[in-house]
C-alpha atoms as one frame of an Amber mdcrd trajectory, in Angstrom:
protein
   0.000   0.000   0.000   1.260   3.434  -1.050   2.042   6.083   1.735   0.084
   9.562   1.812   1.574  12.845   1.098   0.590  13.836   4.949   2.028  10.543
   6.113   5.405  10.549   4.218   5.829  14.486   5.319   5.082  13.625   8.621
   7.850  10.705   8.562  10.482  12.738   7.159   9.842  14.753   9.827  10.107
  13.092  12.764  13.100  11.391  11.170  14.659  14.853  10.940  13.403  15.762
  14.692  14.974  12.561  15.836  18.453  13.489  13.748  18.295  17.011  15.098
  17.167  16.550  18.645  18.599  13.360  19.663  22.420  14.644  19.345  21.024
  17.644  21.017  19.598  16.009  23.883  22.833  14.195  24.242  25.353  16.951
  24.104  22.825  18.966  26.800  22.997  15.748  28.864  26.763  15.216  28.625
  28.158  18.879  29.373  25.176  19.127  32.072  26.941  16.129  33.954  30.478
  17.536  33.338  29.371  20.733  34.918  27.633  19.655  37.586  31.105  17.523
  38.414  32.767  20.497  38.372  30.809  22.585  40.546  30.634  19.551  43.095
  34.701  19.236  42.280  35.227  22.971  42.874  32.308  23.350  45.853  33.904
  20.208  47.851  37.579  21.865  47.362  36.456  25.129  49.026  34.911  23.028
  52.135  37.758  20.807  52.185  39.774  23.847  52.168  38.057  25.725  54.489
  37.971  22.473  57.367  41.587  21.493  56.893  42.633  24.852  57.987  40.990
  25.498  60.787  41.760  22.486  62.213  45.387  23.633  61.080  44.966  26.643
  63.207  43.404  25.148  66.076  46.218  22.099  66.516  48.324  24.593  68.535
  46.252  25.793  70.138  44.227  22.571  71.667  45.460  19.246  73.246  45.233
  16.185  71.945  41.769  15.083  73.416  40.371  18.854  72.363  42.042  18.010
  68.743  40.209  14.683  68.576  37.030  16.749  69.769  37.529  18.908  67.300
  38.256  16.216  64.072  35.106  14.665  65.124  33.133  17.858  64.974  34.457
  18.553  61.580  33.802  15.186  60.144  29.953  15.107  61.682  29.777  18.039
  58.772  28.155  17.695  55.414  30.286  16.133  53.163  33.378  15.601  55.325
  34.353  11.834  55.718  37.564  12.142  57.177  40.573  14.175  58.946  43.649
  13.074  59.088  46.539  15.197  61.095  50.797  14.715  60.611  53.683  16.424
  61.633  56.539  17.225  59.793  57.561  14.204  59.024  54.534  12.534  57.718
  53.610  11.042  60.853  49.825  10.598  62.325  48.471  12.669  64.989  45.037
  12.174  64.966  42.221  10.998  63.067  39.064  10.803  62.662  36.076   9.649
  60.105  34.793   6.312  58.692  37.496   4.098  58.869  37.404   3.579  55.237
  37.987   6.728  54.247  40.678   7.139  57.297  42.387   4.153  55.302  42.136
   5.812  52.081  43.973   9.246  53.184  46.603   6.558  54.634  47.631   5.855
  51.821  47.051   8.867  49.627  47.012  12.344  51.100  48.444  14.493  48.397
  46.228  17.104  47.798  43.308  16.959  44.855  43.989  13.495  44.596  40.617
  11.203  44.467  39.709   8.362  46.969  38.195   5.224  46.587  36.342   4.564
  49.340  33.953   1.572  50.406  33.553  -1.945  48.219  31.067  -3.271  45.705
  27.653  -1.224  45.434  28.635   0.995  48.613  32.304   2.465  46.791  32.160
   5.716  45.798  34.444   8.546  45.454  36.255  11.096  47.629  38.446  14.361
  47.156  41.350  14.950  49.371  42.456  18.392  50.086  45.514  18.792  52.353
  47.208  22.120  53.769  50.269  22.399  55.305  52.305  24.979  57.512  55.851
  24.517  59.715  54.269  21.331  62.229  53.223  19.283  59.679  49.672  19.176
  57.335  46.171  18.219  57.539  44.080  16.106  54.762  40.508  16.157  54.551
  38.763  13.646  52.475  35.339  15.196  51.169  32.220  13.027  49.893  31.739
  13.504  45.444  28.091  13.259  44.277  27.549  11.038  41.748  27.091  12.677
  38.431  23.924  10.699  38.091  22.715  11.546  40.804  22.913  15.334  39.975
  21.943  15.817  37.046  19.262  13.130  36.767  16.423  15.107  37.689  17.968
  17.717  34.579  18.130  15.661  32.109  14.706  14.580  32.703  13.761  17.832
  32.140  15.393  18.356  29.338  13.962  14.799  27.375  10.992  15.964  28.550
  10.885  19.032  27.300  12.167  17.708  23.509   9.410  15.041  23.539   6.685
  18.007  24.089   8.465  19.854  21.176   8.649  17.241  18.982   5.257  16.388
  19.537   3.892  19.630  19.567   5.902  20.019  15.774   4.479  16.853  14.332
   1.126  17.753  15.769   0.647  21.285  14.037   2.759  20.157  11.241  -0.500
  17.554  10.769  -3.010  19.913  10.896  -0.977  22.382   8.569  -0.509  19.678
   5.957  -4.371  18.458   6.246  -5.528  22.324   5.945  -3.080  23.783   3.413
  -2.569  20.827   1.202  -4.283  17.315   1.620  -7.487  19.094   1.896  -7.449
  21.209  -1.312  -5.583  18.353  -3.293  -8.314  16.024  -1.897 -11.005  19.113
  -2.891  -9.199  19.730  -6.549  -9.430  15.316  -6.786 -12.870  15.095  -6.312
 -13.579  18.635  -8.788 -11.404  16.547 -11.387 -13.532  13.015 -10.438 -17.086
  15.250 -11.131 -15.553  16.345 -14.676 -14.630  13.004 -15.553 -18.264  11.891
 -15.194 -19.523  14.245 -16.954 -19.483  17.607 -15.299 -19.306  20.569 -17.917
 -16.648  23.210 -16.091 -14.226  22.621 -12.838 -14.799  23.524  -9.370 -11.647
  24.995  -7.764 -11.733  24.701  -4.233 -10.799  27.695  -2.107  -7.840  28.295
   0.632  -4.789  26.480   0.271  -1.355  26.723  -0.951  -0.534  29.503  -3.671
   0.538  26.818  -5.580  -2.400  24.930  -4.850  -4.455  27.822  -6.120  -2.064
  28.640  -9.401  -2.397  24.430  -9.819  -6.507  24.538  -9.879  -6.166  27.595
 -12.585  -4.246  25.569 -14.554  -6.378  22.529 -14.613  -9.622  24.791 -14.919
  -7.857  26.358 -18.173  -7.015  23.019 -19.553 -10.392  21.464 -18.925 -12.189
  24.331 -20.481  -9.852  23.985 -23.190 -10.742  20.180 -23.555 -14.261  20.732
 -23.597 -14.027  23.505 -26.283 -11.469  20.842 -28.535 -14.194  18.125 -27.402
 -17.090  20.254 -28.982 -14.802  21.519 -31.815 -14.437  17.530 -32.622 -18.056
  16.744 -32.071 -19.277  19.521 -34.826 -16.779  18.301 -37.109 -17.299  14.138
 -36.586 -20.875  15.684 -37.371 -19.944  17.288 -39.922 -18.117  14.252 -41.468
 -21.252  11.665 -40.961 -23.268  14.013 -43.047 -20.844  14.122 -45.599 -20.306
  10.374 -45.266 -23.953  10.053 -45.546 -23.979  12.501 -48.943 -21.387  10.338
 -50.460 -23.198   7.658 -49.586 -26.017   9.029 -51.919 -23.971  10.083 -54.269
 -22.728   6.334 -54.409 -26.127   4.990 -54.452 -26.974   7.457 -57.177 -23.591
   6.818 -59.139 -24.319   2.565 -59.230 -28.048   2.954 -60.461 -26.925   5.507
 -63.000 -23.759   2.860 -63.937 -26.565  -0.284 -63.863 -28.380   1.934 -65.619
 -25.943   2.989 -68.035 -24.845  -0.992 -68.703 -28.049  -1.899 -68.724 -28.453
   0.501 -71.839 -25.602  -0.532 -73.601 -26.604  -4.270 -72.978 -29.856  -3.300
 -74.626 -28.044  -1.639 -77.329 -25.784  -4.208 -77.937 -28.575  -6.996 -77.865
 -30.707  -4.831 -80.409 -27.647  -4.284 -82.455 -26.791  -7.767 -82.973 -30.329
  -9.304 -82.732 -31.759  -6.635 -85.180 -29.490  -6.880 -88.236 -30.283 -10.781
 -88.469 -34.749 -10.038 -87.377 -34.456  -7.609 -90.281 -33.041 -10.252 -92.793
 -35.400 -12.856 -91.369 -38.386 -10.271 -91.795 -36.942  -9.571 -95.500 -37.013
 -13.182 -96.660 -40.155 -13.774 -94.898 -41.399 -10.873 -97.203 -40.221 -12.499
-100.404 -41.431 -16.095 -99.405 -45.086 -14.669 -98.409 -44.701 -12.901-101.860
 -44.880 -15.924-103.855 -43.411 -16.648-107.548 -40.673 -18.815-106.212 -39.244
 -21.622-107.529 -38.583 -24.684-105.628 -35.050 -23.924-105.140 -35.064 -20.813
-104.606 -37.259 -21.468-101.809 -34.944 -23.564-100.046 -32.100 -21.323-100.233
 -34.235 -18.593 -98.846 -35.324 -21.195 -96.013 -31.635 -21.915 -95.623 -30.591
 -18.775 -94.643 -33.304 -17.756 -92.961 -32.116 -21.218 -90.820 -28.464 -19.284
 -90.300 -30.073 -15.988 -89.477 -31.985 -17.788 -86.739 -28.795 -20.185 -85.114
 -27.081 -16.754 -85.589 -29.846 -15.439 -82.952 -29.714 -18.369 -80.456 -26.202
 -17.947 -80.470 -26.028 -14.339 -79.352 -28.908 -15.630 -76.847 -26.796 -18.154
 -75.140 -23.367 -16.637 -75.015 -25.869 -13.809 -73.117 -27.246 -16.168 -70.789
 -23.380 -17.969 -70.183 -22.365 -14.511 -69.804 -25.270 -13.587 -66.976 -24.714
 -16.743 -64.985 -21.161 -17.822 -65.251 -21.170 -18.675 -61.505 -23.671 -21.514
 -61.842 -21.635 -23.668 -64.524 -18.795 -23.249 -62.222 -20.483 -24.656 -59.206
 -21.679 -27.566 -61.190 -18.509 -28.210 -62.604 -16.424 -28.250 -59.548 -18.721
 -31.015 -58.435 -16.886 -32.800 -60.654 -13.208 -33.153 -61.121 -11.003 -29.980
 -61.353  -8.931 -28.691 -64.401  -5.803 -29.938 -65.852  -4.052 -27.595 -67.709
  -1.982 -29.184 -69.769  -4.583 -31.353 -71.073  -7.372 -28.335 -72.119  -3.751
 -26.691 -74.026  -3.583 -30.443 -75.683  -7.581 -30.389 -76.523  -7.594 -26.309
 -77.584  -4.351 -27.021 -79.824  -6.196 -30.447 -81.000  -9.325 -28.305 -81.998
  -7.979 -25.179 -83.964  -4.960 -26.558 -85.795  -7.307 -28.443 -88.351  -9.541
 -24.802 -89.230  -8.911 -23.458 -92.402  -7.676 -19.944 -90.500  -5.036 -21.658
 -88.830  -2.860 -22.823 -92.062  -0.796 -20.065 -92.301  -0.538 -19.428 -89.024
   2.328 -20.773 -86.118   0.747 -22.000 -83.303   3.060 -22.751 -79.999   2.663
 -24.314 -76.876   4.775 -24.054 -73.714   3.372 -25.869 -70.591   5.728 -26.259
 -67.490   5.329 -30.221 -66.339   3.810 -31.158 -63.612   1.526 -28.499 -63.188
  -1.229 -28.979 -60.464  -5.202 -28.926 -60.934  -6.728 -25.650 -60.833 -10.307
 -25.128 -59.773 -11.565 -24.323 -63.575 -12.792 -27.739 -64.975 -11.358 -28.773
 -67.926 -14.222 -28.013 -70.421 -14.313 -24.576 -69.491 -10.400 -24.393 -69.404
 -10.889 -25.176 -72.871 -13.741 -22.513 -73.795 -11.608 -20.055 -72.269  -8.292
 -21.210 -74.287 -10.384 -21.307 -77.211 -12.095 -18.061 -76.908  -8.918 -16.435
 -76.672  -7.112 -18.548 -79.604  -9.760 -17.452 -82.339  -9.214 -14.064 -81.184
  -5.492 -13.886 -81.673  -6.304 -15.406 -84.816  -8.668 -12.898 -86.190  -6.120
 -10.660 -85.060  -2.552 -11.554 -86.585  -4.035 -13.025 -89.638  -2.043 -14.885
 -91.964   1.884 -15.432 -91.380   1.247 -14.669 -87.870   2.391 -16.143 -84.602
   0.103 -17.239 -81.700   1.888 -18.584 -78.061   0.325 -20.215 -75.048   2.861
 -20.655 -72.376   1.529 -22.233 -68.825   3.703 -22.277 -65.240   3.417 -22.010
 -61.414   2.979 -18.644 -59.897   2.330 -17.724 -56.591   4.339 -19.013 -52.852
   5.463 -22.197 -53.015   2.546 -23.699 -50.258   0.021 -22.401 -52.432   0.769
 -21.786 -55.854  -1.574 -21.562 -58.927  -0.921 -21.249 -62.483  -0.453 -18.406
 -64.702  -1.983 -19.098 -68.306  -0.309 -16.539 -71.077  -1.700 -16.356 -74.547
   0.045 -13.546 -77.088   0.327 -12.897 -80.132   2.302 -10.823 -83.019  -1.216
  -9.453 -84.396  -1.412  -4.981 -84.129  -2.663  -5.110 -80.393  -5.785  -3.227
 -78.886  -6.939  -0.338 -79.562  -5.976   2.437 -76.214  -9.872   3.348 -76.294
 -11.168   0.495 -76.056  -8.581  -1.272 -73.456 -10.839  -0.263 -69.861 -14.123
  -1.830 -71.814 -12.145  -4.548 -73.494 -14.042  -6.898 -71.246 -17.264  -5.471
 -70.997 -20.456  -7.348 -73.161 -20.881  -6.352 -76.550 -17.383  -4.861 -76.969
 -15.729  -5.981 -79.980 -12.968  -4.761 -82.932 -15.019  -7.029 -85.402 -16.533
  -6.539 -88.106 -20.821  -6.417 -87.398 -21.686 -10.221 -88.174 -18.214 -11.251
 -87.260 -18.667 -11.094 -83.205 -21.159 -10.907 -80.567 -18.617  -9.071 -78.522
 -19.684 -11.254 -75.304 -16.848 -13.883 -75.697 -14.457 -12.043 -73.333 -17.137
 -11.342 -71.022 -18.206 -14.918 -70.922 -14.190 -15.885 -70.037 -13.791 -13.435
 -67.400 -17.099 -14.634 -65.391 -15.698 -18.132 -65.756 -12.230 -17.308 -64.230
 -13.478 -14.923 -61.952 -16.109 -17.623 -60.525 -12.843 -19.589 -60.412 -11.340
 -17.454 -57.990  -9.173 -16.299 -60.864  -8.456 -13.194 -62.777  -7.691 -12.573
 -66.922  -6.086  -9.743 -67.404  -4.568  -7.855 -70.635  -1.273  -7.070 -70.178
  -0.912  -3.317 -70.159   3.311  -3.754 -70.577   2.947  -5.615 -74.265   2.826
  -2.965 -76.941   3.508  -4.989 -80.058   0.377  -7.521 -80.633  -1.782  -8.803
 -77.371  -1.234 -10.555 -74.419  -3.934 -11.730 -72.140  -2.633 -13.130 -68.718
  -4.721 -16.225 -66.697  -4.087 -17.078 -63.206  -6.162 -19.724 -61.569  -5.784
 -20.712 -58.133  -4.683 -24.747 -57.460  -7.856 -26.988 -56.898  -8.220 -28.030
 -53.335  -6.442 -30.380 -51.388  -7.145 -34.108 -52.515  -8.627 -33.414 -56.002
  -6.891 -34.634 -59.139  -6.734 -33.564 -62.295  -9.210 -34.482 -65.245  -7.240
 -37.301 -67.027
């Protein structure tokens, strides 16, 4: 769980109370005991002082029994433990104390030198002060406070005193942090938390930090800002739907004026090539309902009007292949898919023995080994065909027709490309965009429906294929075939 800004503020700052106050306390504490020493130091001195020379001046003047008197007067006083009394020559006189202390001066009584006196918890410490004059000296051993013991009661004080402060500190540091900051950040929060749900314009909370009110300007601005961008962007995505929704029309409008439009030159077309061979049919109908015909002239007239009519189905159903090329696909990949090498074999087989094809070079290139495609074989062969007799027509005599066939495509799924080109003059630029369009045709009128093209594209397409005229070829015609590979598991047509 994260930490609060309050809470972290707060720990820093005890951490730096601790790191300021602690030393502090310390240093107080420590020169507090050394004083205290030293005033004890100095103040037993001065008594010391002070006892060992009036007993110096009363030695003279008293006898030994008065001296003792005396000693044990002066050690009944506060902070005197013992008196000690020597001549000259180092020698005790008298004496007189707690007999551990009279042992200690035995065998130390230089002056300022310090005692040990007692054993285990009852030692402590004792000063001696000596003074001297012609008869000898006297040594006073005076009682040391423990430091402790002194400036306990101090120090006490003193930790007690930095805990209040320190308290006090963290305590209005709290409440300065919760009024000037965690309540307007908390305030500014819950402003921000209204606008995200939909509120129109922030509420800046009053009081705080200067930087807490320059911070709530700032986010007022931008929000205002973001709602004017957010309006600005809703006019224009409004503005975009309705012209989505114009284009849309204009789309609409655009394909029933093109259906329209194809459906016109499909009636065109149909009247074009239907009418020429109605009006020959209605002019030998004429002459036959006319009479004064022989026998054989008769027949000839029935004969053509025979080829007129053929000549009518036949424009009547390429129209029909042409309209529903998707349907003899289906029923043909019921069956077996194509092999392409074989419908080259069968188109070759079938063209080679026309009369057009004499003086004309016909060659075949097929890579080996080439897999089934999802055309069946038949309409491989209609396509081929189609395509063949074109180039014918084209190049005419002395010309130079070539079908080449190879893989195309990745090598986990790769079709076959079907080329067929010839030397002949190539199409017309005008005509190249509607080159595959029904009733489109460089032909003479009688020569071509115009719908064989059509007829080969909706049988590749339906294929999953596309025939294309190579745009790149600008001597003679190139038309480009690439047919997917037939599913997994199907074989070619043998």
């Amino acid at each position: 769980m994260k930490l609060g800004l309050r809470v972290r503020i707060l720990l820093l700052l005890g951490l730096l109370l601790v790191l300021a106050f602690v030393p502090l306390f310390w240093a107080v504490a420590t020169y507090t005991n050394i004083a205290l020493f030293e005033l004890g130091l100095s103040h037993a001195a001065a008594l010391g002082r002070t006892a060992a020379r009036h007993v110096l001046v009363e030695r003279s003047r008293r006898s030994s029994s008065e001296l003792l008197g005396l000693l044990s007067a002066e050690t009944k006083t506060q902070g005197v433990l013992a008196i000690g009394v020597y001549d000259a020559q180092g020698r005790v006189l008298a004496r007189s104390g707690e007999v551990a202390s009279v042992d200690a001066l035995e065998r130390r009584h230089s002056s300022g030198a310090k005692l040990a006196v007692g054993q285990g918890p009852t030692r402590h410490w004792a000063l001696a002060v000596r003074a001297d004059d012609d008869q000898g000296s006297v040594v006073v051993a005076m009682r040391m406070a423990p430091r402790s013991a002194r400036a306990a009661a101090l120090v006490r004080i003193m930790g007690l005193y930095t805990a209040v402060m320190a308290a006090a500190l963290l305590l209005a540091a709290y409440f300065a942090l919760t009024r000037l900051i965690v309540r307007p950040l908390g305030e500014l929060s819950a402003a921000a938390e209204r606008v995200a749900h939909g509120a129109r314009r922030l509420e800046v909370p009053s009081g705080g930090a200067a930087e807490l009110d320059v911070l709530g300007t700032s986010l007022r601005t931008m929000t205002e800002k973001l709602m004017s961008e957010e309006a600005s962007l809703r006019h224009k995505i409004d503005e975009v739907e309705r012209a989505t929704e114009r284009l849309a029309q204009a789309q609409a409008r655009l394909i029933r004026s093109e259906r329209l439009a194809s459906v016109g030159r499909l009636a065109a077309g149909l009247a074009h090539e239907i009418g020429n061979p109605i009006s020959a049919l209605i002019g030998l109908e004429d002459l036959l309902l006319g009479g004064g015909l022989s026998d054989e002239e008769q027949r000839d007239f029935l004969q053509r009007m025979r080829r007129e009519t053929e000549r009518i189905h036949r424009i009547l159903r390429d129209l029909l292949q042409f309209a529903r090329p998707a349907a003899g696909y289906a029923h043909s990949t019921d069956s077996e898919p194509g092999d392409v090498a074989t419908a080259v074999d069968d188109t070759s087989a079938l063209v080679l023995p026309q009369k057009g094809m004499h003086d004309i070079e016909l060659v075949t290139e097929v890579e080996p080994n080439l897999p089934a495609v999802g055309l069946s074989r038949e309409q491989l062969v209609q396509v081929l065909l189609n395509l063949v007799l074109n180039a014918t027509d084209a190049c005419g005599p002395g010309g130079r027709i070539r079908i080449a066939a190879q893989r195309f495509g990745p090598a986990e799924a790769r079709g076959v490309s079907i080329a067929v080109e010839d030397n002949g003059p190539g199409v017309a630029p005008q005509i190249r965009e509607r080159l595959f369009e029904p009733f489109v045709t460089t032909k003479e009128v009688g020569k071509g429906t115009g719908l064989g093209l059509a007829v080969c594209r909706g049988l590749v397409e339906a294929a999953g294929g596309t025939i294309t005229l190579d745009s790149r070829v600008t001597s003679g015609a190139r038309f480009v075939i690439e047919l997917p590979r037939a599913e997994s598991g199907a074989h070619p047509t043998p």
